[in-house]
N, C-alpha and C positions, 0 to 999 in steps of 0.2 A: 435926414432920417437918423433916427437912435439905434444904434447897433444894440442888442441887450448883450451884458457882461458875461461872459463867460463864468461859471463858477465851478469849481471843485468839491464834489463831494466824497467823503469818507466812505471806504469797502466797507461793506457790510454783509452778510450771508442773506439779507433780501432782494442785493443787488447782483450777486453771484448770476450766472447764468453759464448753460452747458457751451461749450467753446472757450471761454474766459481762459486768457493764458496769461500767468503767475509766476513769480520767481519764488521758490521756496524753500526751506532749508529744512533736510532730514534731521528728525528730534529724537526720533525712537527708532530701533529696527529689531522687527521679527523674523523669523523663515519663511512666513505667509503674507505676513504686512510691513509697510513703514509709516511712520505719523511724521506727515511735513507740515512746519509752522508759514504759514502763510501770512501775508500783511491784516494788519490791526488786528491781534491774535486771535483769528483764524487758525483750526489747524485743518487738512485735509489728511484722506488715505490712500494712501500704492496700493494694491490688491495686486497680490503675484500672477500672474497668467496661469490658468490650469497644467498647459501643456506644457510648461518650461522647468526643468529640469534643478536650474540653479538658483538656490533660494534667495532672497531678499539681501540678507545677510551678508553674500558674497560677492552680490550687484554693487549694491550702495556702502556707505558710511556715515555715521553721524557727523554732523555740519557739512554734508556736502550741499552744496547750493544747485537746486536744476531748476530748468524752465518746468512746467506743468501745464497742465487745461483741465478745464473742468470738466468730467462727465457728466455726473448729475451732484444735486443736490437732496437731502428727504429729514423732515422731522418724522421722529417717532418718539413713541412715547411708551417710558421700561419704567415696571413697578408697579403697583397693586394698592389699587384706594387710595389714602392721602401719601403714600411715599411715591404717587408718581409725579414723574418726572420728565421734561421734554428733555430730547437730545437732539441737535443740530449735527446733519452725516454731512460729508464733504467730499466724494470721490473722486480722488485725479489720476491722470495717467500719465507720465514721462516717457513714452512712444513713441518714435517720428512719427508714425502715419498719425495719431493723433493732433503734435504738437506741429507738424506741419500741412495743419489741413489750412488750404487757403493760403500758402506761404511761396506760391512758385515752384512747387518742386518739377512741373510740367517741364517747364521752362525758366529754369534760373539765371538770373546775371551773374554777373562778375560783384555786385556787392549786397545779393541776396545772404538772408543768414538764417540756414539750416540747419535742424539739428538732425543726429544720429548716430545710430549704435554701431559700434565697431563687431562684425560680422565674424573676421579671422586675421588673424595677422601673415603676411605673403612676404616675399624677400625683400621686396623695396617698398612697404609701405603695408596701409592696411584697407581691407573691403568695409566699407562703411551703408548701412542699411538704415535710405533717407524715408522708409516708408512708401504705402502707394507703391509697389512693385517697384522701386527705384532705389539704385545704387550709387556709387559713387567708389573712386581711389583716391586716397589719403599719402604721398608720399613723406616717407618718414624727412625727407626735408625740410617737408613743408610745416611741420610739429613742433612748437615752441616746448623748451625743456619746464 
């Protein structure tokens, strides 16, 4: 029997699909949004949460590297007569419940790898919020400097 070759194909925003999880590096930050450059220049967007308080601004930083997932993707199309113009949208979210859908968080092992938001800081460590109603303690031991 012929095994058929494996091949790799180049990201493309055709190939994009909702769940897709991404390493990406913030480019731009606003109060409301951030632009993260994604692989084969790709860019996507943070969209702030309505109900949270602390802007984009104060979360992130330019060149920070995070994991991501896709929510959706959408062309549209901005501009009137011959100045239009398609534009490729790219929405992601750096969430745990998000970026760990499907990751174990039920049930994790000893070398599952989770992400999440640091909650509050406590005397010996910090609450860490994996998503999906699930928590997690962070001893400041355990914290590489």
């Amino acid at each position: 029997k012929h095994q058929k070759e494996a091949t790799i194909e180049a990201l493309s925003f055709g190939k994009l699909a909702k769940g897709t999880k991404l390493l990406g590096i913030v480019r731009e930050l606003q109060p409301e949004y951030a632009v993260v450059s994604l692989p084969n220049l790709l860019s996507g967007y943070i969209l702030k949460k309505e109900n949270d308080p602390l802007p984009l601004t104060r979360a992130l930083r330019v060149g920070q590297v995070l994991a991501v997932v896709i929510l959706k993707t959408a062309t549209e199309t901005v501009g009137k007569g011959k100045n239009q113009v398609k534009r490729r949208r790219i929405q992601v979210s750096i969430l745990p419940s998000s970026i760990n859908m499907n990751a174990g968080v039920i049930a994790p092992s000893k070398t599952s790898c989770l992400r999440g938001q640091i909650k509050s800081v406590e005397d010996h460590g910090c609450l860490v919020d994996l998503g999906h109603g699930k928590q997690g303690f962070l001893q400041f031991e355990q914290i590489e400097p």
